[in-house]
RONU-305977 format. One record per residue (C-alpha): residue in three letters; z, x, y. Coordinates in steps of 0.25 Angstrom, whole numbers, plus 5000, padded with zeros to 4 digits. Layout:
REM RONU-305977
alaZXY...
END
This chain:
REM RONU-305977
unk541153125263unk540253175272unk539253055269unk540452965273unk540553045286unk539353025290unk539152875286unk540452855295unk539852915307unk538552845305unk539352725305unk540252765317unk538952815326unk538152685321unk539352585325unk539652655337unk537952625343unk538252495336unk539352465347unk538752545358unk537552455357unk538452335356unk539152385371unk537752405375unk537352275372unk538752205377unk538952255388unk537652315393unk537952325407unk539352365407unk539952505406unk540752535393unk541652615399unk542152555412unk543052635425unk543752575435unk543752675445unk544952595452unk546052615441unk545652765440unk545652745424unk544752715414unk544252555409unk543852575396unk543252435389unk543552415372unk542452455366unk542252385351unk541852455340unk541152375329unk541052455314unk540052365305unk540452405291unk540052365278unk540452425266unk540852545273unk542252575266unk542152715265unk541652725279unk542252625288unk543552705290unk543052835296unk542052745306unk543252675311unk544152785312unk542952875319unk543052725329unk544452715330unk544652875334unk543752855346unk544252905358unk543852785366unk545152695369unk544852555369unk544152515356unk544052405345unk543352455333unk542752295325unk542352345309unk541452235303unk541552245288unk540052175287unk540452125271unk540952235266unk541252245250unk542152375250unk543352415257unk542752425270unk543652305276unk544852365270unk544652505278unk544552435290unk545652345288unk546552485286unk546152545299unk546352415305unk547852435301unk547852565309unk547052535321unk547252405329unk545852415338unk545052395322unk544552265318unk543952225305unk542852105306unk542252055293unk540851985294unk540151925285unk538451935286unk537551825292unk536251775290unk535451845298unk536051945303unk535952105296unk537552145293unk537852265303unk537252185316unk538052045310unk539452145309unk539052205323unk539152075328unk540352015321unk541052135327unk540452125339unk540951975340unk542652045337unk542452165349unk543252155360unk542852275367unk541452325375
END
């Protein structure tokens, strides 16, 4: 149990560099978190989340509910089941049931590219946020 604990929270931390290097990298000279002083209140931007999996049934759920009980607002959180051959679709697919702003992409591997960079990409190609 506590092994699966902290596999989750390797996973959570790992995607969460993942996406913040993506940001980075998208919009380099932009701030993520954006005020308009002239409407007193807050603009915040959607921020995508993207959860490479594969074969990660028995983790996958605690890593998206750690993503979907962010406080941040305005987010999308895009799984990419990377040919996965246990349930790990299946889990996803539940939670997406529940939360509307989860969404389930399957990609299948390319030639020439390493799994976890090709799903980051396919996910990064479904985000609509920052």
């Amino acid at each position: 149990m506590a092994g699966q604990l902290l596999w989750s929270l390797f996973l959570f931390i790992n995607t969460l560099l993942i996406v913040i290097a993506l940001i980075v990298e998208k919009r380099s000279r932009r701030e993520i978190l954006q005020f308009k002083g002239s409407e007193g209140g807050n603009d915040l931007p959607l921020i995508s989340v993207i959860i490479p999996a594969r074969n990660e049934e028995h983790n996958i759920g605690d890593c998206i509910g750690s993503v979907l009980n962010s406080e941040y607002p305005y987010l999308e959180v895009i799984v990419v089941d990377d040919e996965s051959d246990d349930g790990t679709a299946e889990v996803v697919e539940r939670f997406m049931k529940e939360d509307r702003r989860l969404c389930l992409v399957r990609s299948q591997r390319q030639e020439g590219w390493v799994g976890k960079n090709h799903a980051l990409y396919k996910g990064s190609l479904c985000a609509n946020g920052e």
